[in-house]
C-alpha positions in Angstrom: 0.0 0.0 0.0 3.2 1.7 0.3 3.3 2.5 -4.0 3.9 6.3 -3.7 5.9 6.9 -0.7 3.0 8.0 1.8 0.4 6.5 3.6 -3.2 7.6 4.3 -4.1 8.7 8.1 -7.2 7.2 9.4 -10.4 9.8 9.1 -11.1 12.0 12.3 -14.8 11.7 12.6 -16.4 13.9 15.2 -19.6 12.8 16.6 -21.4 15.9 17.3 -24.4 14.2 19.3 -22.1 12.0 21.6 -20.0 15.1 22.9 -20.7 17.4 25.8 -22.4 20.9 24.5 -23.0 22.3 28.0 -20.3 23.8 28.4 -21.1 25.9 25.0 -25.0 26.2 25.8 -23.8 27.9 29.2 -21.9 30.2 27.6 -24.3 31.2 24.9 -27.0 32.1 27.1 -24.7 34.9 28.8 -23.1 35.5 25.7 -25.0 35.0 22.7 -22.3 36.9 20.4 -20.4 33.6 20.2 -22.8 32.6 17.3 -21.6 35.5 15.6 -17.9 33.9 15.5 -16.7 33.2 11.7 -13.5 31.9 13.5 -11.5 34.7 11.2 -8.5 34.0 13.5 -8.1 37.7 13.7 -8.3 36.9 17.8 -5.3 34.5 17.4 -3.0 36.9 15.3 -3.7 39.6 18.5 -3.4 37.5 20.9 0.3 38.2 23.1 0.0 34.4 24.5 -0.7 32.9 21.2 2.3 34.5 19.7 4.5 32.9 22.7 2.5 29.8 23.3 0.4 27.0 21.2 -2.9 28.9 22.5 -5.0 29.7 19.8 -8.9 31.6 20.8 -10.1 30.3 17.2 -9.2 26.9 18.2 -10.8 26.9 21.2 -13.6 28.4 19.9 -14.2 25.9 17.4 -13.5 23.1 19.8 -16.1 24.5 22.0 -18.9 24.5 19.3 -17.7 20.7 18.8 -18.0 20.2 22.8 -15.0 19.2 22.5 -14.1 19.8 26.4 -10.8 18.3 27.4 -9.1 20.0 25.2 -10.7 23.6 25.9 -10.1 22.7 29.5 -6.4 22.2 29.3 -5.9 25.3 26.6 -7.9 27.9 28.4 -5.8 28.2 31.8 -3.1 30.0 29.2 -5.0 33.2 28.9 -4.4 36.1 30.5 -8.1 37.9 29.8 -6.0 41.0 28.9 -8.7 41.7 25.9 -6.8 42.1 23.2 -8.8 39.7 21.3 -11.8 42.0 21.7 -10.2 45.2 19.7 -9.6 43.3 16.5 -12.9 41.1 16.1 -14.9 42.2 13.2 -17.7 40.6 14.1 -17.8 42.2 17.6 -17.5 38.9 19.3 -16.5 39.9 23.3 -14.2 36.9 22.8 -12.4 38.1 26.8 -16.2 37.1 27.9 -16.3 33.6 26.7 -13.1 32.6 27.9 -14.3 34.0 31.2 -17.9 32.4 30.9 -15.5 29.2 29.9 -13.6 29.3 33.1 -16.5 29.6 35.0 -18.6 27.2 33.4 -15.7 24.5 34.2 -15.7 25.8 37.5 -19.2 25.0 38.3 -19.1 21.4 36.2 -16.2 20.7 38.9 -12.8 19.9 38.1 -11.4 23.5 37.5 -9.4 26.3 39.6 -8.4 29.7 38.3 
C-alpha cells in the first residue's frame, strides 16, 4: 500500500451528538455573540499568549462549538483575559467574555481552579 511513498491517516470523525455541549450552551446564554464567531483568526493573530504559546482563541472556539471539552479545559488556563482579542474582532464577538464564561462554566461542572 506503500506504492507512492506516503500512507493515508485514518479519518477523524467527530460525533457531534455523543459530545458534551454544556459547556457551549452555558456560555451562549450569557453571551450570545459567540454565534456571531466566523472563526476569522483575527483573535489569534492579536493574541500576546498565542504569539508565545500553542494557544490559539479560534481553536478553542471551534473546539467549543464541537464540545469538544478536554481539550478547551487544558488550553484555556493560558490566557491572560488581557482583551486584546476583543479590539480586532470584526464581528464584535466579546471573545475576553467567553473565555471568562469558559472558566467559570468548568468551575461550576467541577474539576477547574483559576
Amino acid at each position: 500500500m506503500d506504492k507512492f511513498g506516503f500512507s493515508l491517516s485514518k479519518a477523524r470523525v467527530i460525533d457531534y451528538d455523543a459530545n458534551d455541549r454544556s459547556i457551549v450552551s452555558y456560555i451562549l446564554e450569557r453571551e450570545p455573540s459567540l454565534n456571531l464567531c466566523i472563526e476569522c483568526g483575527c483573535c489569534s493573530a492579536a493574541c500576546t499568549t498565542g504569539n508565545f504559546t500553542g494557544f490559539s482563541l479560534r481553536e478553542i472556539h471551534i473546539l467549543l462549538k464541537r464540545g469538544e471539552n478536554e481539550q478547551v479545559r487544558a488550553k484555556i488556563r493560558k490566557c491572560m483575559l488581557c482583551g486584546k482579542c476583543i479590539l480586532v474582532c470584526p464581528r464584535g464577538v466579546n471573545t475576553r467574555n467567553v473565555v471568562f464564561l469558559s472558566k467559570q462554566a468548568f468551575a461550576k461542572n467541577g474539576g477547574y481552579e483559576f
